[in-house]
FIZA-900902 format. One record per residue: residue number from 1; x, y, z of N, C-alpha, C in turn. Coordinates in nm, 4 decimals, m for minus. Example, Ala and Ser with C-alpha at 12.3 -4.5 7.8 and 13.67 -1.06 7.14 Angstrom:
! FIZA-900902
 seq      n.X      n.Y      n.Z     ca.X     ca.Y     ca.Z      c.X      c.Y      c.Z
   1   1.3190  m0.5690   0.7800   1.2300  m0.4500   0.7800   1.3200  m0.3300   0.7800
   2   1.2850  m0.2250   0.7080   1.3670  m0.1060   0.7140   1.2900   0.0030   0.7870
This chain:
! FIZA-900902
 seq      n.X      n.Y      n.Z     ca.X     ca.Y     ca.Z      c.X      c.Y      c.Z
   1  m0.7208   1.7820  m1.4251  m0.8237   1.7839  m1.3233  m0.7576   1.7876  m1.1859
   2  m0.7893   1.8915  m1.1265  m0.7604   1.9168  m0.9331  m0.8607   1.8416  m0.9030
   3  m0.8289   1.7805  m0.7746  m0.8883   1.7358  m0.6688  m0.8609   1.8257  m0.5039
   4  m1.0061   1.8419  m0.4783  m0.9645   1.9208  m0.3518  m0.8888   1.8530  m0.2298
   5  m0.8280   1.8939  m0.1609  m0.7532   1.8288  m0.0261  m0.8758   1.7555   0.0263
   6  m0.8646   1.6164   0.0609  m0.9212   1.5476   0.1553  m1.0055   1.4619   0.0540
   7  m1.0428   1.5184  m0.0932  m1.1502   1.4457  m0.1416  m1.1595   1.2807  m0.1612
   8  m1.1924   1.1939  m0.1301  m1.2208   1.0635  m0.1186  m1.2073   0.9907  m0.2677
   9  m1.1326   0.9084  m0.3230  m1.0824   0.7913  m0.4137  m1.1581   0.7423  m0.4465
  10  m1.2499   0.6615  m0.4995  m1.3183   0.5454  m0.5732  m1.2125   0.4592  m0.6401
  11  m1.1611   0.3031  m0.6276  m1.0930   0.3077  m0.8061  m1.2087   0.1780  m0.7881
  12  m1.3069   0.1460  m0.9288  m1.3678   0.0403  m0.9607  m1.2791  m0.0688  m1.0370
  13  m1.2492  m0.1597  m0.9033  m1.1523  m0.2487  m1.0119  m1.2410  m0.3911  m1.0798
  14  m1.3803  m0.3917  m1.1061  m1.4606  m0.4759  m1.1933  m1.4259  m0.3716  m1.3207
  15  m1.4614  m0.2667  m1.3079  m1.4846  m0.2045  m1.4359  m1.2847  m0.2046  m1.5144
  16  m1.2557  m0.1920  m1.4332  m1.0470  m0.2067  m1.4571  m1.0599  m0.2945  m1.5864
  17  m1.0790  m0.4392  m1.5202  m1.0422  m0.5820  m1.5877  m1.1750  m0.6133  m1.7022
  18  m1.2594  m0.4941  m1.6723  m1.3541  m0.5546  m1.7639  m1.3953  m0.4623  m1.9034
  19  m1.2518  m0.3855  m1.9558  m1.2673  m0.2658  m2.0283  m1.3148  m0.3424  m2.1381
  20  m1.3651  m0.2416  m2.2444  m1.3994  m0.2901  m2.4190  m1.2738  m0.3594  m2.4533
  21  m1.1763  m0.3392  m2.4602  m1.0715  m0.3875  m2.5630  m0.9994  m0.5289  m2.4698
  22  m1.0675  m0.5569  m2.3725  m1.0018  m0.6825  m2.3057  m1.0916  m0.8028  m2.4056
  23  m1.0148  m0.9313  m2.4321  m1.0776  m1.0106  m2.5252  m1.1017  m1.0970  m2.3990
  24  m1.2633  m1.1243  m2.4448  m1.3506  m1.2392  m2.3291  m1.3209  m1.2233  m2.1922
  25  m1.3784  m1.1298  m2.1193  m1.2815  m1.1220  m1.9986  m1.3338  m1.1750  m1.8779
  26  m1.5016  m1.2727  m1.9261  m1.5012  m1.3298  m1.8583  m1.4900  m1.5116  m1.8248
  27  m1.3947  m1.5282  m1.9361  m1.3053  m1.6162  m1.9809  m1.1818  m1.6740  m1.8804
  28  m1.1600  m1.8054  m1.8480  m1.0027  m1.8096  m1.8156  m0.9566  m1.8286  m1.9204
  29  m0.8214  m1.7883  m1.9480  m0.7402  m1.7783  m2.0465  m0.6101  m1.7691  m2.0273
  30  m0.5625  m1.8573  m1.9772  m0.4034  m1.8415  m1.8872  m0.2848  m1.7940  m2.0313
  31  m0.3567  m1.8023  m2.1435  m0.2568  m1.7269  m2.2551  m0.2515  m1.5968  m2.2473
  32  m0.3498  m1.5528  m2.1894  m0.3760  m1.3964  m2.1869  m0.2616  m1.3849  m2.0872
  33  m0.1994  m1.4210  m2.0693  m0.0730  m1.3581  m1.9416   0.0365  m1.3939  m2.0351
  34   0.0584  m1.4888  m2.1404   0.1466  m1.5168  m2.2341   0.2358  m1.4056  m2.3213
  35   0.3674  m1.3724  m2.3083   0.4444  m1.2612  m2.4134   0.4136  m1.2609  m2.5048
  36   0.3674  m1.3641  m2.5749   0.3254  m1.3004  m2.6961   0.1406  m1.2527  m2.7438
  37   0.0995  m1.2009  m2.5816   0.0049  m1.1223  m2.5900   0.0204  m1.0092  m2.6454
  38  m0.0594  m0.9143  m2.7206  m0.0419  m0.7941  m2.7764  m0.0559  m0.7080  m2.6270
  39  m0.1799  m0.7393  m2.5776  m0.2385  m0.6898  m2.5087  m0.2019  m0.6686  m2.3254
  40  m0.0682  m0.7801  m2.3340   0.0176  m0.8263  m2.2101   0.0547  m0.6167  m2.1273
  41   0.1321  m0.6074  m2.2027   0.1718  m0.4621  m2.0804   0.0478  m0.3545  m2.0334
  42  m0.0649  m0.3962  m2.1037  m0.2032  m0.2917  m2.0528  m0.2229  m0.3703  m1.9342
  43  m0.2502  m0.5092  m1.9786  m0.3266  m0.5964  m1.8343  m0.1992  m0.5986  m1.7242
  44  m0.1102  m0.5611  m1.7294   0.0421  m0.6082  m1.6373   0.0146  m0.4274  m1.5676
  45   0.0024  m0.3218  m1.5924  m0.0574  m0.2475  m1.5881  m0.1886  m0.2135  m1.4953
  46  m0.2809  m0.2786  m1.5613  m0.4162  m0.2788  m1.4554  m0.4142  m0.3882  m1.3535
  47  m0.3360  m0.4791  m1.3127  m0.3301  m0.5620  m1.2181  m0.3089  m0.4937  m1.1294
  48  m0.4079  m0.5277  m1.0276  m0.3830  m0.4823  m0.8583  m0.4076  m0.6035  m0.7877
  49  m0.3574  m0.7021  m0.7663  m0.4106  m0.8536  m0.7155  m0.4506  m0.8339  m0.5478
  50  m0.4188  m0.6917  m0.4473  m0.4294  m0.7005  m0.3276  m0.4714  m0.5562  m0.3147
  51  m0.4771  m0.4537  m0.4723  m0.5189  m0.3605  m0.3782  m0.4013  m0.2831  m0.3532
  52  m0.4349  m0.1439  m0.2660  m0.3308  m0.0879  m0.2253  m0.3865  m0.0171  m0.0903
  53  m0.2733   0.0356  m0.0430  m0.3076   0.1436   0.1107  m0.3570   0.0610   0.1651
  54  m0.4065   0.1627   0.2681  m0.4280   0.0716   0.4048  m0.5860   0.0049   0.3813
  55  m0.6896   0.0209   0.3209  m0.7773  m0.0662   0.2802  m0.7440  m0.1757   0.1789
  56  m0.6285  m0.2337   0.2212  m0.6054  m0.3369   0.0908  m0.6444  m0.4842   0.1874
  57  m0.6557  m0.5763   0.0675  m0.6975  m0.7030   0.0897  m0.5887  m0.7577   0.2370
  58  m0.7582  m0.8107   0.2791  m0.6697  m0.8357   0.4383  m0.5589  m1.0104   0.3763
  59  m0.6033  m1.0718   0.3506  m0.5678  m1.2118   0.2643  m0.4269  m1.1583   0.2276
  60  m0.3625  m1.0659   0.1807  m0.2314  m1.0498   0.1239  m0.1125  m1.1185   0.2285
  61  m0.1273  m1.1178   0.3652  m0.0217  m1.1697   0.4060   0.0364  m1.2929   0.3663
  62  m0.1594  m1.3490   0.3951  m0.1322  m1.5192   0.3834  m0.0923  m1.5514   0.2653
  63  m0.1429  m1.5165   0.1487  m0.1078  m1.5445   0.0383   0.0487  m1.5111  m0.0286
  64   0.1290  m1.4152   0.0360   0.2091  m1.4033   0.0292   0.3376  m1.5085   0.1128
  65   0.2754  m1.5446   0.2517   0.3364  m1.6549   0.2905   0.3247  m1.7600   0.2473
  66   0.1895  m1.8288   0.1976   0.1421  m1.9240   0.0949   0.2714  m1.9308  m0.0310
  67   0.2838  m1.8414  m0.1008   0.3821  m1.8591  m0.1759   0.5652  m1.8977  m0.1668
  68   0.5982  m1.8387  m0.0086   0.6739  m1.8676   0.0394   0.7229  m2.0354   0.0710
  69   0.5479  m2.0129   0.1609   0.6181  m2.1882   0.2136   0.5906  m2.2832   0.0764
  70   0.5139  m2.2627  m0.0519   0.5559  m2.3255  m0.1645   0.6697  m2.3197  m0.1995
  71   0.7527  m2.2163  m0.2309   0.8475  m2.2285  m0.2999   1.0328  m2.2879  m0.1676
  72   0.9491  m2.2804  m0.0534   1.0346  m2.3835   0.0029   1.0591  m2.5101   0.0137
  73   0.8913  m2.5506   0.0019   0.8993  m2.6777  m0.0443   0.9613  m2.7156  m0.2076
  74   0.9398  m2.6924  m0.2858   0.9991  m2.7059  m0.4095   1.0955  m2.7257  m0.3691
  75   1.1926  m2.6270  m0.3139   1.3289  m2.6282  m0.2946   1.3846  m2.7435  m0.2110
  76   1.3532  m2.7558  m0.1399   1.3151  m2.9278  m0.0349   1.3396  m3.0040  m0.1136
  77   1.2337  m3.0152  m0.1723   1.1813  m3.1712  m0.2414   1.2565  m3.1754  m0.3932
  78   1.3123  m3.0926  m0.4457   1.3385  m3.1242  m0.6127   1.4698  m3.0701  m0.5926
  79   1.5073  m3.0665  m0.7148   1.6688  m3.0508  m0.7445   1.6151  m2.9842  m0.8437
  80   1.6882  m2.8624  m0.9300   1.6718  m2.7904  m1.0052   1.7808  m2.8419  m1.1216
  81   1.7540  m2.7557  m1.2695   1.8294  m2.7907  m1.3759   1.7904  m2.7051  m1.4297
  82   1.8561  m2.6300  m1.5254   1.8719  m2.5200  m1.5790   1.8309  m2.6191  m1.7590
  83   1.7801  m2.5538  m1.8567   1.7360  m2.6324  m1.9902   1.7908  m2.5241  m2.0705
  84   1.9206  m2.5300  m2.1172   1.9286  m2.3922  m2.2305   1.9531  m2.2606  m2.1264
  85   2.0421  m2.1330  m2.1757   2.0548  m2.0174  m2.1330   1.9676  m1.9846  m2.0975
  86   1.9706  m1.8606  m1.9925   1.8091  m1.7989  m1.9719   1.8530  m1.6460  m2.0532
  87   1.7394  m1.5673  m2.0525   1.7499  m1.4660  m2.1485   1.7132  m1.3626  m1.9932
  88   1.7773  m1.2207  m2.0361   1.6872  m1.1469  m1.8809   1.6402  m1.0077  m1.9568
  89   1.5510  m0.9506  m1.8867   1.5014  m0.7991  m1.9070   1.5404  m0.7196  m1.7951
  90   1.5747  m0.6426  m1.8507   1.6543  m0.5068  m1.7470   1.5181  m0.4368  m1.7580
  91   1.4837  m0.3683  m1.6252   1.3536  m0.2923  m1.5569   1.4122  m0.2744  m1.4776
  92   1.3224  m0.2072  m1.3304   1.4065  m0.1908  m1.2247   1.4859  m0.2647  m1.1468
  93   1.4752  m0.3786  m1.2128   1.5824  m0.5315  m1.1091   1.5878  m0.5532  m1.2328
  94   1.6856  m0.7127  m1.2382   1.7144  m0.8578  m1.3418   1.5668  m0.9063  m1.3202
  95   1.5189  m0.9272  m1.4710   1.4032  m1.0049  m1.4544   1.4151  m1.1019  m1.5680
  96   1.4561  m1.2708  m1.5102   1.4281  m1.3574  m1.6145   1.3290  m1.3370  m1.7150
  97   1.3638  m1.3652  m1.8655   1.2722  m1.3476  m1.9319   1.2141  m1.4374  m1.9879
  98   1.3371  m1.5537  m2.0533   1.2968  m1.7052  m2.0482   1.3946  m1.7934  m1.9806
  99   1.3241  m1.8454  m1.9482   1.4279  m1.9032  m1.8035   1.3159  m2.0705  m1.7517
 100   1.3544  m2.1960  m1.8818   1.3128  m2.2764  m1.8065   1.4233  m2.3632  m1.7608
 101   1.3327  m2.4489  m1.6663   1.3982  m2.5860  m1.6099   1.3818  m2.6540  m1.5712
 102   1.4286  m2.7640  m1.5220   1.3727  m2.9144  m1.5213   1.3859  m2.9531  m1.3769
 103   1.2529  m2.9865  m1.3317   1.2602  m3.0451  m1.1548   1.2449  m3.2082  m1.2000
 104   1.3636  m3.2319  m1.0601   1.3739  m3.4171  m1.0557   1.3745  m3.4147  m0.9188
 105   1.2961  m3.4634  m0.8542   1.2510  m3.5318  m0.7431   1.4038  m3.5980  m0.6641
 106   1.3997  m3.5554  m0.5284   1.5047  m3.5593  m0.4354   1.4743  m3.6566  m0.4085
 107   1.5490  m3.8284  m0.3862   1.5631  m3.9364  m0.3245   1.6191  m3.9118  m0.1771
């Protein structure tokens, strides 16, 4: 299918997250993000959490700094520990694959 020069986009992202083959989707289900979802690389896939181009969610900055100044604090306040090797997946970067560890509170 062509699209003519200039013609205008729609993407419906209710209808995205809310296909037939998503189980309960109007469910929380924080397993549904779990590896050993079947269904994990479709939904990793249809995630757009901000959107894209220049009509994207105005909120992305903050939330992106939001995550920042969390994970500075963590770093602040705890001491890290590694529990066991971590495992990684090669994609376009190193991406931990299991990778836990243990926070103890900085005196």
């Amino acid at each position: 299918m062509l699209l003519p020069k200039g013609s205008m986009v729609n993407l419906n992202m209710y209808s995205i997250m809310h296909s037939p083959w998503i189980d309960r989707p109007y469910d929380f289900i924080p397993e549904r993000w779990a590896p050993s979802n079947p269904q994990l690389p479709l939904l990793k896939e249809m995630l757009i959490p901000f959107s894209h181009g220049k009509r994207s969610c105005l909120g992305m900055n903050l939330a992106k700094f939001s995550l920042r100044y969390v994970a500075a604090n963590l770093v602040h306040y705890f001491d890290f520990e590694l529990v066991g090797e971590p495992t990684f997946e090669f994609f376009v970067t190193l991406k931990p694959d299991e990778l836990m560890m243990k926070f103890k509170e900085r005196m």
